[in-house]
TORKOL-4160 file (C-alpha; in steps of 0.2 Angstrom, whole numbers, padded with zeros to 4 digits, m for minus):
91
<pt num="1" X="0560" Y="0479" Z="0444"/>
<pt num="2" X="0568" Y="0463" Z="0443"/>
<pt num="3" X="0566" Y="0450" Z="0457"/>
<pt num="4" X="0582" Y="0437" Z="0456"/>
<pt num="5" X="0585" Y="0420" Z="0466"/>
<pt num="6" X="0595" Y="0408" Z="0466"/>
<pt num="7" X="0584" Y="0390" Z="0473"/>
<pt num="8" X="0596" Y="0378" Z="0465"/>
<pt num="9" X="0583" Y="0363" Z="0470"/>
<pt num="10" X="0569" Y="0370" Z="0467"/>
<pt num="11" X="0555" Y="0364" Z="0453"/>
<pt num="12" X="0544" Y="0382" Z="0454"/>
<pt num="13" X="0547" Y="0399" Z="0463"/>
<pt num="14" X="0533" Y="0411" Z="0461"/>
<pt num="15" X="0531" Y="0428" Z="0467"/>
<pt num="16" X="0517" Y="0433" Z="0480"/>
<pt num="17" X="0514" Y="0453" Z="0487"/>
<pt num="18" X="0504" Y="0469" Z="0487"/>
<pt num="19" X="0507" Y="0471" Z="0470"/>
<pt num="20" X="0497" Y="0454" Z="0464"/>
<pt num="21" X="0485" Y="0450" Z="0480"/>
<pt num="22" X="0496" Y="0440" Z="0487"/>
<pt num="23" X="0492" Y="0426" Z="0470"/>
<pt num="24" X="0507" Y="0418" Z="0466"/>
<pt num="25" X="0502" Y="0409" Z="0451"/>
<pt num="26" X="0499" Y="0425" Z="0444"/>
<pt num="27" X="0520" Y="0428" Z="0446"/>
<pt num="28" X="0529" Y="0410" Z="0441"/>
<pt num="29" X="0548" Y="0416" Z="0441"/>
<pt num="30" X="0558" Y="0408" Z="0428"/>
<pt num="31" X="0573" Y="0398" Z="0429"/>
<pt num="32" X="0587" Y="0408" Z="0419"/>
<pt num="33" X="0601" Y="0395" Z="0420"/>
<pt num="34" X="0606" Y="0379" Z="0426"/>
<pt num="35" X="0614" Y="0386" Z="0442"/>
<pt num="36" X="0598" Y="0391" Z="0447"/>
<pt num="37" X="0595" Y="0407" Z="0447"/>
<pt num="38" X="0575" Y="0412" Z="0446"/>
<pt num="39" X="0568" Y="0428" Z="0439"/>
<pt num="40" X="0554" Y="0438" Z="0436"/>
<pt num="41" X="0553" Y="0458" Z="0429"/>
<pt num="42" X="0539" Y="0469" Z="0434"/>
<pt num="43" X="0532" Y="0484" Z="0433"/>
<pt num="44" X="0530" Y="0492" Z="0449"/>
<pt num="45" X="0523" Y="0509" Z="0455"/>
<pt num="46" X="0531" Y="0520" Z="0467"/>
<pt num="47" X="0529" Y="0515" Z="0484"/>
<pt num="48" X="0533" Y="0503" Z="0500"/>
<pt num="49" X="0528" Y="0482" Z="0495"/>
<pt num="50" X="0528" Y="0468" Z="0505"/>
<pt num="51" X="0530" Y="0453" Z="0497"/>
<pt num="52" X="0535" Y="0431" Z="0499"/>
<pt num="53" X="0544" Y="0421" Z="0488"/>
<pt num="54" X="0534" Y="0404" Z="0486"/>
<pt num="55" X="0546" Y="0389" Z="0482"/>
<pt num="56" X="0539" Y="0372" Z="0480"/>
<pt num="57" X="0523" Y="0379" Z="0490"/>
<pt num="58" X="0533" Y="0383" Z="0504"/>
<pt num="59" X="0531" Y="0402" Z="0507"/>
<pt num="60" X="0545" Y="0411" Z="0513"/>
<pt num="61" X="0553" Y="0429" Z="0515"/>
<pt num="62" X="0567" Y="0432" Z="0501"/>
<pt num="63" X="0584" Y="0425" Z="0508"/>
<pt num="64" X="0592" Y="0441" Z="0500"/>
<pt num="65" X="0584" Y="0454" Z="0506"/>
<pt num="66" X="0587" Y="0458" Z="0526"/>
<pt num="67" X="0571" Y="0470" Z="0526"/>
<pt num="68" X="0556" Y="0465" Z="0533"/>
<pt num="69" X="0541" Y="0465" Z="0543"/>
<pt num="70" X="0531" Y="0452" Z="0553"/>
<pt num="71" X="0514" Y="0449" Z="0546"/>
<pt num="72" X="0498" Y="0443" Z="0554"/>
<pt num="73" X="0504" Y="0424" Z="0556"/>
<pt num="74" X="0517" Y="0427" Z="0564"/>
<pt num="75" X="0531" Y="0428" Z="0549"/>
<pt num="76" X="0540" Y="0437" Z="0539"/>
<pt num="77" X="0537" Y="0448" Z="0525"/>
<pt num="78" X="0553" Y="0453" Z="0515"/>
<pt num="79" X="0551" Y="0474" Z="0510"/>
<pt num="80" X="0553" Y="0482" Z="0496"/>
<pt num="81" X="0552" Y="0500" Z="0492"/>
<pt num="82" X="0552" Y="0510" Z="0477"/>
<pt num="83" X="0554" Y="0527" Z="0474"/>
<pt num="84" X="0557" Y="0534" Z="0454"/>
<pt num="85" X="0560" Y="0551" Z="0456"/>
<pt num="86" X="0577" Y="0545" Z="0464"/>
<pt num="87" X="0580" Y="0532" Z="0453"/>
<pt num="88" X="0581" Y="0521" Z="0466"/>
<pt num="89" X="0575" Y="0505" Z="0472"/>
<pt num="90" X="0580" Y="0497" Z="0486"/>
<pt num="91" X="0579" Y="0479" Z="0496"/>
């Protein structure tokens, strides 16, 4: 599974969710290109994440993924869901 964004101003974007204990600093993205465009590939097991993109320290839900569910501050968490018997993973 590969997370992409673009955060043209930004100096790190790191990856929080289910799948790491919500530790970002245990997903840095990597800026791929001057434009900037972020990315990170995982390995993910079949089933329903929630995850936050963590830009600068800000977190925040991913700006291209309109799924999502409110969390216990009273935010929003983007959702993601992976099923590989279908070949399909969607956002």
């Amino acid at each position: 599974m590969t997370f992409a964004v673009l955060y043209p101003n930004a100096r790190t974007v790191q990856l929080a969710g289910e799948f790491n204990d919500w530790h970002p600093e245990e997903t840095p993205l990597q800026q791929s290109s001057e434009n900037g465009r972020w990315n990170i590939e995982l390995e993910l097991n079949e089933g329903a994440y929630q995850y936050r993109y963590v830009v600068d320290g800000r977190w925040q839900p991913d700006p291209y993924n309109s799924k999502v569910v409110q969390n216990e501050f009273g935010e929003e968490n983007s959702l993601l869901q992976v099923d590989h018997n279908a070949s399909l993973v969607t956002a």
